[in-house]
N, C-alpha and C positions, 0 to 999 in steps of 0.2 A: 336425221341425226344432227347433233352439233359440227359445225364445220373444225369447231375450234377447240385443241383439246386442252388447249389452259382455261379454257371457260369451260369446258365441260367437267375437268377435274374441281373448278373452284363452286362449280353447278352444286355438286353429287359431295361434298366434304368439305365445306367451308368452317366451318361450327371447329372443324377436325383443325383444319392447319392454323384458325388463328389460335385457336389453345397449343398445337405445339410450337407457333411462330415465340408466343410467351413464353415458353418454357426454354426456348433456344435463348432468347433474349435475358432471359435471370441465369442460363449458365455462363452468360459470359462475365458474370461478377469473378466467381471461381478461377476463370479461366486468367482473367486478368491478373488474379493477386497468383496464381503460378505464375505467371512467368515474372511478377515481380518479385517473389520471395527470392528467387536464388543470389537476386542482386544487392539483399539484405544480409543473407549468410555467408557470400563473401565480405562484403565489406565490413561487416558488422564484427562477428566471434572469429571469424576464420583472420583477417586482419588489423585486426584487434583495435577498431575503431570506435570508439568511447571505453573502449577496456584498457587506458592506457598506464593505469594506476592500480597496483597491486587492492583486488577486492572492490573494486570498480563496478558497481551496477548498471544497467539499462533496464526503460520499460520494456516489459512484452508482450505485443499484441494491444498497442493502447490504439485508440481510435478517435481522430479528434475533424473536424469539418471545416471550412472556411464561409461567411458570408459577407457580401461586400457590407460594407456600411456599421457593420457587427462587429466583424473579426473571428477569431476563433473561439469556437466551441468545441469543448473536450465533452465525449462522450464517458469513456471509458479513461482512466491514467494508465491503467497495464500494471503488471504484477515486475517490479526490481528482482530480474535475476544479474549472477554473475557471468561470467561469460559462457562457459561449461554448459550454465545451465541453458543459458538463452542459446546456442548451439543447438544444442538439443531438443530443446524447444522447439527451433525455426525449420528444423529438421522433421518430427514430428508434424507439425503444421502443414508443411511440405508435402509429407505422407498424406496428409489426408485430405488436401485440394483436392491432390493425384487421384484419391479416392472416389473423391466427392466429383470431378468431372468425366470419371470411367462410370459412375452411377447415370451421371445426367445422357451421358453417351447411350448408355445402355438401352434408358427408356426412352431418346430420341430416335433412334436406330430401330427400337422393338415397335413402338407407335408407326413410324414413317413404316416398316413393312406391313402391318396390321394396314394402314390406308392404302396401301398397295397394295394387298391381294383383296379388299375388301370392293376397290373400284375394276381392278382385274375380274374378280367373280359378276360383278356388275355389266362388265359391259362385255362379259364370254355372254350371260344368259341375253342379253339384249340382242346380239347378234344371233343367237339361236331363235331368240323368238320371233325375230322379224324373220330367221329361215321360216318357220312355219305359218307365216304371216305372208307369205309369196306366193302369190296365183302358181298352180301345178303348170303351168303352159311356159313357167319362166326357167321353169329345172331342163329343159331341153334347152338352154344357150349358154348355160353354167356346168363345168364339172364339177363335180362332188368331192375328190380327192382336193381343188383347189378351194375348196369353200371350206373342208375341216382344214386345212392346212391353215389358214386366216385365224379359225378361230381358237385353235390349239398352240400355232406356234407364232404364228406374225403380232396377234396382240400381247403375248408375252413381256415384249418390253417395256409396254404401255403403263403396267402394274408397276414395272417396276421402280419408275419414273414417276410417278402419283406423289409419294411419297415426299419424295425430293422435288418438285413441279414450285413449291414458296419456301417451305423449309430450307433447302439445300441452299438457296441464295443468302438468304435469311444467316445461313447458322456460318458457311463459309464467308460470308460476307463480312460478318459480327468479326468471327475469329481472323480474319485478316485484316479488318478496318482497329481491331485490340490491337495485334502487334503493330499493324504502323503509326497506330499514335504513341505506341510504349517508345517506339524507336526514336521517333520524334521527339518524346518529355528527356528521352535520355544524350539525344546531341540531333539537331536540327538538321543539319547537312549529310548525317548517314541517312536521315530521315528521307533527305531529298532522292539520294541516290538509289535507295530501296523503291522509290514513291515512281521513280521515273524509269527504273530496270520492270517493276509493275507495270505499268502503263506503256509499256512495250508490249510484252508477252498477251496484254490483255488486248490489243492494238492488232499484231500480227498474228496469231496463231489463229483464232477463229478463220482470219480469212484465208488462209492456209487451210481448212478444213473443211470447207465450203465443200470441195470438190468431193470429199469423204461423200458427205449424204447423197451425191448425184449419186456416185457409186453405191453406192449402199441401197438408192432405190431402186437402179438396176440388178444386183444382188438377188434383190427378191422379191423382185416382176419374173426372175429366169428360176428362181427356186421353186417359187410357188407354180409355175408353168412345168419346171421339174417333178412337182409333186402330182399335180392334175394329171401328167402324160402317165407314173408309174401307176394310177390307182386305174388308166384307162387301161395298161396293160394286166394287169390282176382281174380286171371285168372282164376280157377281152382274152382270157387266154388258149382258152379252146380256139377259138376264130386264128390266132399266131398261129397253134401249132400245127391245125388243120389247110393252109396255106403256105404252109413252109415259109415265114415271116419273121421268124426270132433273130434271125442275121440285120434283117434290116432295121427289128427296136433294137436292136446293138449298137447300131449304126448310130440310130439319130440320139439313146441316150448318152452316148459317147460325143456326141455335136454337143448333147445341152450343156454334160457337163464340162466339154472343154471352155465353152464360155463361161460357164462360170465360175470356173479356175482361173481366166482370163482377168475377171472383173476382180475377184476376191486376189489376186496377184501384184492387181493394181491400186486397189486397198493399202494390200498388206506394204508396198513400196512407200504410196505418200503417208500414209500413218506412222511408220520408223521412221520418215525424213523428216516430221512436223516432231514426234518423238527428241530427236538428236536435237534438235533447235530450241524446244524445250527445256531440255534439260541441259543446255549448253548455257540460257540466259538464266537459267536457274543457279550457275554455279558461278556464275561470270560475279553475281552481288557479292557474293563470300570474300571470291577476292578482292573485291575494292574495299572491303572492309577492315580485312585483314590489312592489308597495306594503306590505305587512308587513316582505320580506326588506328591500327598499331603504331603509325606516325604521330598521330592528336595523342596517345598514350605518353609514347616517349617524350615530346617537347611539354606534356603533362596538361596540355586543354581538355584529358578525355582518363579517368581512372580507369584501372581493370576493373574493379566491379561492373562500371558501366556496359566498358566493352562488349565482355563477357554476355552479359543481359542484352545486349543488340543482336550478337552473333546466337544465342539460341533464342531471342524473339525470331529472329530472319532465318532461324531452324522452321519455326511453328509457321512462315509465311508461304513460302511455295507450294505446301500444300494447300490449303485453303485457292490459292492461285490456279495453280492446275486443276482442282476440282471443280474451280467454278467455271476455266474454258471446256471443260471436258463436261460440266453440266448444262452448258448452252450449246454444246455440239447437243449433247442426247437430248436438250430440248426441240432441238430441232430435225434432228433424226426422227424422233417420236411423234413430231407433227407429221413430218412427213407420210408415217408408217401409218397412223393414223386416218389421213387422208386418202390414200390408198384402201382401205378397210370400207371408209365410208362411201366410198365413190362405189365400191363393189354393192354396198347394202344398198343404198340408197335406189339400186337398180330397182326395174319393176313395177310391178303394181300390186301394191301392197295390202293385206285385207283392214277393213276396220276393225282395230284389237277388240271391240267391241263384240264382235263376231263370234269370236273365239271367247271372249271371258265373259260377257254376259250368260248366266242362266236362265233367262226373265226374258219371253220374247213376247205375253201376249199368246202366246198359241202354245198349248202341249201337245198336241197331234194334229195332223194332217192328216186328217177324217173328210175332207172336201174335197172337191174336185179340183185337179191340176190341169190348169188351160194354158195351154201354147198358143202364142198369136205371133204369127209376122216372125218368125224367128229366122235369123238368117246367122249362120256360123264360120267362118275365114277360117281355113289351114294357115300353116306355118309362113307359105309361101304368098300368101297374100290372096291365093285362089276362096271361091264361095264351096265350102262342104254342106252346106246347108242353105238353100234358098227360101225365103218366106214360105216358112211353113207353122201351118195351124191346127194342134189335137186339144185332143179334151179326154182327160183320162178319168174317172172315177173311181170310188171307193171299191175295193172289194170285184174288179174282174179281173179276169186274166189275160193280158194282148199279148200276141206273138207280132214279132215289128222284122218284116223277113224284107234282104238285100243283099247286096253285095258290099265289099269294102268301099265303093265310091258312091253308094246310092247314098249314102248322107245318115242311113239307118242309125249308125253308130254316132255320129253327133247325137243325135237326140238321148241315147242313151249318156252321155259322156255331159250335156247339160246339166240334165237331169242327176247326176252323179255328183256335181261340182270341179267335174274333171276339167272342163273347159268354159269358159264366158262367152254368150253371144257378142256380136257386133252389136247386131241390134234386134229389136224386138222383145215379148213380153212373156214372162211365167208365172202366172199367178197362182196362189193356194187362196178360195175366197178371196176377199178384201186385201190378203194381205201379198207382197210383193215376194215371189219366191227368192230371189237372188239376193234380197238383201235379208232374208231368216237369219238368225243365226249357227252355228255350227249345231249348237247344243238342240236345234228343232231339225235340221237337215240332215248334220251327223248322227242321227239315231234314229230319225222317226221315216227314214230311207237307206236302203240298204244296199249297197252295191258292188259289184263283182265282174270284173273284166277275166279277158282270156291272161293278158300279162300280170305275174303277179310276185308279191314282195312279200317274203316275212325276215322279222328282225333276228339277229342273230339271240338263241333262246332253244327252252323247250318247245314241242308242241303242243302242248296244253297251251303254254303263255300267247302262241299266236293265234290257237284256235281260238282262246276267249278276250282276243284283242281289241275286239272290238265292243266288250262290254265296261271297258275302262276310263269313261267317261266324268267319273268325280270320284274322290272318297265318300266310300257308305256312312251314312250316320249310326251310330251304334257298332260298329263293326269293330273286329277285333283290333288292340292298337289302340282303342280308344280312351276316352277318359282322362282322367289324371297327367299330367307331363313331368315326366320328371325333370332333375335340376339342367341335364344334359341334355335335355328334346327342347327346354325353354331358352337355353344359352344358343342351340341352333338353331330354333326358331328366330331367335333375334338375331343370330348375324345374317341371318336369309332374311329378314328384313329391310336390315343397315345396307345388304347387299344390293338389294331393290329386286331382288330371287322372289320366285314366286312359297308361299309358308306352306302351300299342299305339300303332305309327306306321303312320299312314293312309295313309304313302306306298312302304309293303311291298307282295307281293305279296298280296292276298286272294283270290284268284281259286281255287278249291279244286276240280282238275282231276278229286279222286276223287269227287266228288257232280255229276259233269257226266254225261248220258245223252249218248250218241256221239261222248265225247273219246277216244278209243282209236280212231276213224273215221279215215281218211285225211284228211288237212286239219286234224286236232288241234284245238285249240276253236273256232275260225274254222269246220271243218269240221261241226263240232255246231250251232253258231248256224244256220248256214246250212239245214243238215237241219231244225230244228224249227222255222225260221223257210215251209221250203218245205210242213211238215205245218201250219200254220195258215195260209199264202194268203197270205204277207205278200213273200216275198223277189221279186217285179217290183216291189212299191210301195218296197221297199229299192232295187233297181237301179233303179229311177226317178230317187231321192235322190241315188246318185253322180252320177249322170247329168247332174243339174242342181246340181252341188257342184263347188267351186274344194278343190283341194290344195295343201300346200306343195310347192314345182316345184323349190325349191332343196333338201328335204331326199328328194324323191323324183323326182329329175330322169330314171332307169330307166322311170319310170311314164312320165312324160310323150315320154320317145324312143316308148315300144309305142303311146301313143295318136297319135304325130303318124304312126308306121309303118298304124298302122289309118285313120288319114284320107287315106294313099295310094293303098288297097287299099277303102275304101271305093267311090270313082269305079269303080272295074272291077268290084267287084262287082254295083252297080247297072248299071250298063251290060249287065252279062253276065244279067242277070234283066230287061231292058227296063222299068229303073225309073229310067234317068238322068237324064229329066226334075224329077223330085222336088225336088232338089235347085240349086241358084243360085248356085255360089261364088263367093266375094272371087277377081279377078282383074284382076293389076294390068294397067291400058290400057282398059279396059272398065268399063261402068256396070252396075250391079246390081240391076235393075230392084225386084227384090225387098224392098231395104233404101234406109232413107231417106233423100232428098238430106245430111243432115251425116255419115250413113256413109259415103257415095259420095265426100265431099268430103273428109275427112279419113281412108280408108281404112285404119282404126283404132281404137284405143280413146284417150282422154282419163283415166287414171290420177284417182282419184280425191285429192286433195290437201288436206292437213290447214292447209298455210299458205297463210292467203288470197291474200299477197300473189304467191305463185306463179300461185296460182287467174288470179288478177284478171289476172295478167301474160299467161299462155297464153290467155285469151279474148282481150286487146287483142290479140295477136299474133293470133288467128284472124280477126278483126274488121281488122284490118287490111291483111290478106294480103289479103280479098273487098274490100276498097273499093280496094288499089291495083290489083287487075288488073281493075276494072270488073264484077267478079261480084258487087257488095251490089246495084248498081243492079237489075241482072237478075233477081239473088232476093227484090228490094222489090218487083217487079213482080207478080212469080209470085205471093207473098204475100198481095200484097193482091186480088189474084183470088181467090186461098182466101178470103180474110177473105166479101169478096162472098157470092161462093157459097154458104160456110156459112150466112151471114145469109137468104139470100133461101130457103133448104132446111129452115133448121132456129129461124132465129128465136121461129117462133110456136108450136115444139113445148115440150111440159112437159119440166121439167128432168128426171125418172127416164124420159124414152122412150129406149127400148134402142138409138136411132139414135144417140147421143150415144158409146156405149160404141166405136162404130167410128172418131170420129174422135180422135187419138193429140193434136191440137195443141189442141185447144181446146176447154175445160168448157164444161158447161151457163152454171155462175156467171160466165164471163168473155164472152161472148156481149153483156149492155149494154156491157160497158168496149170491145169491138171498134165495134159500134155506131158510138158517139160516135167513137169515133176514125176509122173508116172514114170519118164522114160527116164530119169536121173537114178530113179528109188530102185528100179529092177533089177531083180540078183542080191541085191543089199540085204546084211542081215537085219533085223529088226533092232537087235540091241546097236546097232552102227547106225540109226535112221535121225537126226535131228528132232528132238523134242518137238518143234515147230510143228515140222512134215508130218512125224506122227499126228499130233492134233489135227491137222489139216485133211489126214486120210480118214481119221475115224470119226469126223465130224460127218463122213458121208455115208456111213453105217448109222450114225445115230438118226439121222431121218429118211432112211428106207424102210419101206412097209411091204413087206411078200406081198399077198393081193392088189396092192395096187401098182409094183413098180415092175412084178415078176420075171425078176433076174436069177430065181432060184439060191440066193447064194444065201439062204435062213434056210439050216436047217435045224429038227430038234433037238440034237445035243446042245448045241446056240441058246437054244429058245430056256432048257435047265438051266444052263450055268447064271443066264441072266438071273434066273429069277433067286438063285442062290445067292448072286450077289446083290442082288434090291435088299434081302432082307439083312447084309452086313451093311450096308450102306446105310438104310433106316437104323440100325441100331446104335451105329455110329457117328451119327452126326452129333457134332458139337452142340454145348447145349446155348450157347453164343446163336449157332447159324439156325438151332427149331424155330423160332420167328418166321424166318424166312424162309419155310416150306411148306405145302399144303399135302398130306398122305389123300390118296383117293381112300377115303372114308363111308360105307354102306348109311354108319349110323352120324355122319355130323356132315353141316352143307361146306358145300366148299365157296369158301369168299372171294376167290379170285376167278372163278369162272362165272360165265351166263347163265343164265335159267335152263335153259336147255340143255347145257352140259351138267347140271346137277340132276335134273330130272333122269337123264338117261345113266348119267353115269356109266359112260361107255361110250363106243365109237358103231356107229350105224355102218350096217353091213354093203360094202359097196359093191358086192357081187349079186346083190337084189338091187334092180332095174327100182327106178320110183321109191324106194326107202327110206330115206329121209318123209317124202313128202308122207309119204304113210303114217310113220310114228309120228309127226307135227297132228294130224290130222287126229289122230288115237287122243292125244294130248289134252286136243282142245275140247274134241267132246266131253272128256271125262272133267275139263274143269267147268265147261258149260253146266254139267251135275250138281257142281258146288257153284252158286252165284257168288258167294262171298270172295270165293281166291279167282275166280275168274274175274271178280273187278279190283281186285288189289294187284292182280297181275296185269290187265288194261292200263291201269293207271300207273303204272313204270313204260309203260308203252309211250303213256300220254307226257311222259317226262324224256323221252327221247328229244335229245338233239340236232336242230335241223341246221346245222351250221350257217357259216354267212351266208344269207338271202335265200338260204334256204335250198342252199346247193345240194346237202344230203339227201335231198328226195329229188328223184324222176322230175322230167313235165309235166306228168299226169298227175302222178301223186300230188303234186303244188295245185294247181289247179282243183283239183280235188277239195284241197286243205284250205285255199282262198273260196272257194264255192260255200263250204261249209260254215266260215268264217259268219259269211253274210244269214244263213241260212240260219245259224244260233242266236241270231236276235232279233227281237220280235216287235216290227219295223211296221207301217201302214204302208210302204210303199216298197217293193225288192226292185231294182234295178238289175237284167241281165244282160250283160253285153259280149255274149257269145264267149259265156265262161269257159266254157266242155271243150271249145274247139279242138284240144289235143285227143278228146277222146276218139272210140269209136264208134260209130253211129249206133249199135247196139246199147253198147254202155252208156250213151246217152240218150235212147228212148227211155231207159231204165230209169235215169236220174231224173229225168222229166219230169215223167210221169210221176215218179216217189215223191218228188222233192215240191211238187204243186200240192199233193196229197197233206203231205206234211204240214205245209202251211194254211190249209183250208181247215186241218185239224184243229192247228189253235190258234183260229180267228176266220170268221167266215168276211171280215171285212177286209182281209189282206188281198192290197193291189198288187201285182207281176205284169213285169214292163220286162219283155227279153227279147234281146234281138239275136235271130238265128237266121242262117245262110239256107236251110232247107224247108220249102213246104209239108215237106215228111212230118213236120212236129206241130202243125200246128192244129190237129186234128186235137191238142190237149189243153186248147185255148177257146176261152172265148169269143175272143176277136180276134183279125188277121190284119194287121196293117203292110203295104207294100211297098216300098222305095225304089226310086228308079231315077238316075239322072238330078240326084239333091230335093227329091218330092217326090208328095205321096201319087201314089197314082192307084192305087185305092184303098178302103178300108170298109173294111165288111165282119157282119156278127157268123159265127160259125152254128150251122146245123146243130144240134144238138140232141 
């Protein structure tokens, strides 16, 4: 990268700053005749200087030139007004300078940001690209937290400064170099004094400020180490809590940031004392002017007009002053910041962009044999993971490459992947040199799959098919025509030096898909290799327990409320209709808990409090006027009791605590006191507060599941007497925000599951749940059509960052797969399963070679496993011991 980033900015926008260097330089016409107009309006109409004679004319606005040797040239004579009018005139005029340099301001100001974020977008992608341009072996000596912190917030200021980088000198320059020669044309010696209070300020503040940037680069060498420590703690946080360790990242982010309070303290000290001094020399000229100029006034070598015109010229100059020491500080800051950025990029070994952006290698497949010669591979520490070692792999067989972690096995797999570079030695494809392919023949036409594994933050669909997103499709939806707004950003992702691919084409590459030519088309595929690695029930689980859009797939939700018809009879019809407990209006639900029972629905969750606030007063209201708060204060505070006298003395982690739904371990004292405060008290004497607080412990008690006996059915009527005042009464303001459990309409706030059943599974049947799941899926197995429109809300589950939401298995799984859906001449496995169990990985084995023998009898498999047990499903056996082979042999067959 550029070392230099005034040459890199003059690199990347040259074209840019000399047109608005121009355009700074034609405003200071404008800017000049402001600040000389006022000196006209005084002297002129306001002092009645050529107006000294009733009816008195002057020109206005004439325009005339001097040339030596010539004399003068009159351009214009000017239009004879009287004084009034030339007033007004010059006034008017005045106006529209003002005008006319708030325009020039305008477009100087909106251009210089336009070339700031244009070189900001420029050198964010550049630093991202060369992230993915960085051998995978260099990410283990760099944090992550500290690499987006660079590119998100440290070059920030770099953009902002672009702009201002020649202009800013340029335009402050112009407008300060104006007023002191106005001061100058107007008395010679304020000139000096101005000239020489400048050339102070310009003389001592920078070096005064010097020490700012030392600070400043230690600021954020400790911020950006601040950032990298907290995203290690966010990686890392199971490992804190599981070691009892959160005291001690207390500890040390408490060290980081006292120094950096330390540093920004130290900042903030010399930057108000270079501050003070500034604007002390800034105020110092005023007065020698006032007292100089007002003396030259009085003894009469110096008019008011004049004066007046020096003292708001020497207005317009300090700033221009300060801006331009304050724009050779951020000049130099910004180097700084700069330099720092590059030293970070510049790290490493970098691939040739060539690599990555070429399409065109010479080779579309790797249909030849891969030979290994002499290959020797360094770990981290400088030791040999691999000694001269020599294979020869061919099209179309299957080796199993069995070791342990130090046999070296896994190097070769990791070569072979791109995962790692040898030292030395050779891997050829044919003629051609494997290490230097490009992405576009490596990344696609080999496929590989470690035990450790990463997906982006996303659906699952988007990382199952992550790996087929190698270009935009030609033809593909998106395509065609650009509109005026795709062509406008098109061209700033040019200007920008951005790559023009649009992320929101098709990539999806139907021809590197293994069973998209299946019935079901990629849907179809996903599904197949989702079912050859064990994954697609923990998918149909995900729909299962997944809300859809209802309004843009309202088809979907008729099948499932049709399947929640047809459900009741089929359980009936298999003497399983017990299982189940449905919402049934007139009836209580033993199942679900008294505020299900009472409000025979769902409560919408709601973003405006004051709605919030409003539909709990209405529910709170509805129970106190029909006499049901009393009854449920009762109930309550029997819970409250009985929890107290059952579980008071138990420790906070006993697993009996898990069963009750209303009340923590930690709230247990706060009942306590309140139970023992409330006793004896009459109801109508109880605090509104308390009330709420008791009957909040009645609304989520369930008889079968808590069985404290204290529901009984007089309770269980009056409830449901008052659901139906409650329903009929709601305001027509808060029906939005409620969902009725409805037979005949879906409900949009709950899961699949909860609408299917429509009800609450019987928790006095052992296995129940799993039952009706199971009833479920056969009968949508009946229908293919709603069993893959339900798959595919499965397939849109979220696997949050890195894919935390799913298990180890499940990941591994979902990375197996990954590789397994594209249809590669070469699979790379480098002891993907390991988390499995040996069972479930014969299974996969065996499936998952099957699989790919299916569609293509030339696909290689290359997988390194720790057990001889598998390789009875290989072709060949290769064996590692000690960083070499120690043999390699074809398998019986």
């Amino acid at each position: 990268m550029e070392p230099n980033f005034s040459r890199y900015i003059w690199t990347h926008t040259r074209r840019q700053q000399v047109w608005i260097v121009c355009v700074v330089v034609l405003s200071m016409l404008p800017y000049y005749l402001a600040l000389d107009l006022p000196k006209n309006i005084v002297n002129g109409p306001i002092q009645g200087v050529g107006f000294e004679t009733p009816g008195a004319t002057q020109p206005f606005l004439p325009a005339s030139f001097s040339l030596p040797f010539i004399g003068q040239i009159d351009l214009v004579g000017g239009m004879e007004l009287d004084r009034i009018s030339t007033l007004i005139g010059l006034s008017l005029t005045f106006l529209c300078l003002v005008v006319i340099n708030g325009l020039f301001k305008f477009y100087i100001n909106t251009y210089k940001g336009l070339l700031g974020e244009r070189l900001l977008r420029r050198i964010r992608y550049e630093l991202v690209d060369r992230i993915l341009r960085f051998q995978p072996q260099h990410f283990k000596h760099i944090k992550a937290g500290e690499i987006s912190s660079m590119v998100k917030d440290e070059v920030e200021p770099l953009g902002g400064f672009t702009g201002d980088a020649f202009v800013q000198p340029a335009m402050l320059g112009g407008q300060a170099l104006t007023a002191m020669i106005f001061i100058f044309v107007q008395h010679f010696w304020l000139g000096v004094i101005a000239l020489f209070m400048a050339a102070i300020q310009l003389a001592i503040i920078p070096r005064l400020r010097r020490q700012l940037i030392v600070l400043g680069r230690e600021r954020q060498l400790t911020a950006r180490e601040l950032s990298g420590r907290v995203a290690e703690i966010a990686d890392g946080i199971s490992t804190i809590h599981t070691n009892d360790t959160s005291n001690f990242e207390r500890a040390d982010i408490s060290n980081r940031l006292g120094t950096i309070f330390s540093i920004r303290y130290r900042i903030y000290q010399r930057k108000f004392i270079v501050k003070f001094l500034n604007n002390f020399l800034a105020q110092l000229t005023p007065f020698l002017f006032y007292m100089i100029g007002g003396y030259l006034t009085i003894v009469g070598r110096l008019d008011v007009g004049q004066l007046i015109a020096v003292i708001n010229a020497y207005k317009e100059l300090p700033g221009p002053l300060k801006e331009l020491i304050d724009w050779d500080l951020s000049r130099q800051d910004v180097q700084v910041k700069y330099e720092q950025v590059v030293d970070q990029f510049d790290k490493g070994d970098l691939m040739d962009p060539q690599l990555q952006y070429s399409d065109v290698s010479g080779i579309d497949r790797i249909n030849q044999p891969l030979k290994i010669q002499n290959l020797v591979v360094e770990d981290d520490a400088g030791g040999k993971a691999l000694d001269h070692v020599s294979l020869r792999f061919v099209p179309g067989e299957t080796v199993a490459i069995i070791g342990n972690a130090t046999s070296g096995a896994e190097s070769v797999a990791e070569v072979l992947g791109g995962i790692v570079r040898p030292v030395s030695g050779k891997v050829t494809v044919g003629d051609h040199d494997f290490l230097a392919l490009p992405e576009s023949v490596t990344g696609r036409r080999i496929s590989y799959a470690a035990a450790d594994t990463f997906f982006f933050f996303g659906s699952l669909r988007e990382n199952l098919l992550y790996g087929l997103k190698h270009r935009p499709i030609d033809g593909a939806d998106g395509g065609g025509e650009l509109t005026n707004s795709q062509n406008r950003w098109l061209a700033e992702a040019e200007k920008s030096g951005n790559s023009a691919l649009n992320v929101h084409d098709n990539w999806i590459d139907l021809s590197l898909t293994n069973g998209a030519t299946a019935e079901g088309g990629l849907q179809g595929a996903m599904m197949k290799v989702l079912d050859v690695v064990r994954l697609s029930d923990q998918v149909f689980e995900f729909a299962l327990n997944s809300t859809f859009d209802v309004a843009a797939e309202p088809d979907l939700a008729d099948q499932l409320m049709s399947l929640r018809g047809a459900l009741g009879s089929e359980l009936e019809q298999r003497g399983l209709s017990h299982l189940i407990m449905p919402f049934e209006a007139g009836s209580y639900n033993l199942e679900a808990s008294v505020v299900d029972n009472l409000l025979f629905g769902v409560l919408l969750e709601v973003k405006d409090q004051a709605k919030a606030e409003e539909g709990r007063a209405y529910l709170y209201n509805t129970i106190r006027e029909t006499g049901l708060g009393r009854q449920l204060f009762d109930m309550g505070f029997q819970i409250a009791e009985t929890t107290l006298d059952l579980f008071e003395d138990l420790p906070p982690d006993h697993p009996f605590f898990e069963r009750l739904s209303f009340m923590d371990a930690s709230e247990i004292p706060k009942f306590k006191t309140l139970v023992s405060r409330l006793r004896g008290q009459a109801y109508e004497s109880v605090a509104i507060a308390d009330r709420i607080a008791i009957i909040r412990l009645s609304f989520l008690y369930v008889e079968p599941h808590h069985r404290f006996g204290v529901l009984q059915e007089p309770l269980m009527r009056r409830i449901i007497e008052v659901r139906e005042l409650f329903q009929k009464g709601i305001p027509r303001r808060l029906r939005p925000y409620f969902e009725r459990y409805d037979q005949d309409s879906y409900l949009v706030s709950g899961n699949m599951i909860d609408n299917i059943v429509l009800g609450k599974i019987n928790s006095r049947v052992n296995d129940a749940e799993r039952q009706v799941r199971e009833v479920i899926k056969e009968m949508m197995l009946e229908q293919p059509d709603l069993y893959n429109r339900v798959f595919s809300v499965g397939l849109d589950y979220n696997l949050g960052a890195a894919g935390r939401r799913l298990s180890v298995v499940q990941r591994q799984k979902l990375n197996f797969a990954r590789a397994l859906i594209r249809q590669s001449d070469y699979y790379v496995f480098n002891r993907p399963l390991s988390a499995l169990d040996a069972q479930q990985q014969h299974q996969i084995v065996s499936d998952s070679l099957a699989f790919l023998q299916e569609h293509g009898e030339d696909r290689s498999v290359i997988w390194v496993l720790i057990s001889q047990a598998f390789t009875k499903y290989f072709q060949r056996t290769i064996v590692f011991e000690e960083r070499a082979i120690v043999s390699d042999e074809n398998n019986v067959t």
